[in-house]
N, C-alpha and C positions, 0 to 999 in steps of 0.2 A: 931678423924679424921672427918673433917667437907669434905660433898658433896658441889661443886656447880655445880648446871646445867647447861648446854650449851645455851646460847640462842638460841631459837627457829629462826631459817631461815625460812622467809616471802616467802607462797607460792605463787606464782604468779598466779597458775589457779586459786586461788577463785577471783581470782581481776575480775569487770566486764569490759566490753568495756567501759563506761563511766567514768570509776575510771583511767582507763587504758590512758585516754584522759589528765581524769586532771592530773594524774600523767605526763604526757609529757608537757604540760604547763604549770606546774611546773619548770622541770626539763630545759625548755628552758625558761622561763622570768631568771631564777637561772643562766645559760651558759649567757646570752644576760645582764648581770650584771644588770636585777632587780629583788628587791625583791619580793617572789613571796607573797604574801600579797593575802588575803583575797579578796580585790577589786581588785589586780591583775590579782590574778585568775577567777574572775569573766567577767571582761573586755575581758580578753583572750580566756576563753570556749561560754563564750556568753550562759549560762546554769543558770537554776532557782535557787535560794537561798537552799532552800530545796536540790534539787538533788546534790549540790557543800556539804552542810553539811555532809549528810549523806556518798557522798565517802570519805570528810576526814577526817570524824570519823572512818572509814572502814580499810581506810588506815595505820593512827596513831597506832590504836588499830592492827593491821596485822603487824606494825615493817618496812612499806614500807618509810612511812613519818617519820621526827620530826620537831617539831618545835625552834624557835630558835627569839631570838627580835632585832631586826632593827629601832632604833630610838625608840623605846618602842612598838613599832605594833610585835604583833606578826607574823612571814616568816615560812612556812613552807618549807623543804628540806626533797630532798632526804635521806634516811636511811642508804643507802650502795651506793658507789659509784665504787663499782670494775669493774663495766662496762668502765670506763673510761680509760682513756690512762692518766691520768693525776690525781687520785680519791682526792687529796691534793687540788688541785685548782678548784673549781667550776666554773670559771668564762671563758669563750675562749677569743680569739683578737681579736679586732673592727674591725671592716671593714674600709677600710680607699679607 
């Protein structure tokens, strides 16, 4: 009889307020149909090289992020989307 373990659920209090940022400018270049890209996240937090690294290594490594490739660039995405009213479709309607 083989165990498998449950995976671990990402706990949000270790997340910081700075992770906590890029995680939402993430999660909105991602709703706002783009990819949320390494220089898009950077464009978006307007935050140092360094500090953007480190939360999403923090992240990835936590089960909040994963990544995923977009024209060969790697996109980072959200992990679980049950927050949603929709978790199947990333993306919301344009504004028109």
């Amino acid at each position: 009889m083989s165990f498998k373990a449950k995976p671990r659920h990402p706990d949000i209090q270790t997340v910081t307020d700075t992770s906590a940022g890029i995680y939402e400018a993430i999660a909105t270049l991602e709703y706002s149909g783009t990819p949320a890209t390494r220089s898009a996240i950077t464009s978006a937090t307007g935050l140092p090289d360094d500090v953007i690294d480190e939360s999403l290594a923090a992240m990835l490594s936590e089960g909040l992020l994963r990544t995923a490739l977009d024209r060969g660039e790697p996109v980072y995405v959200p992990a679980h989307r049950g927050w949603s009213t929709m978790p199947e479709q990333p993306e919301g309607k344009g504004l028109r």
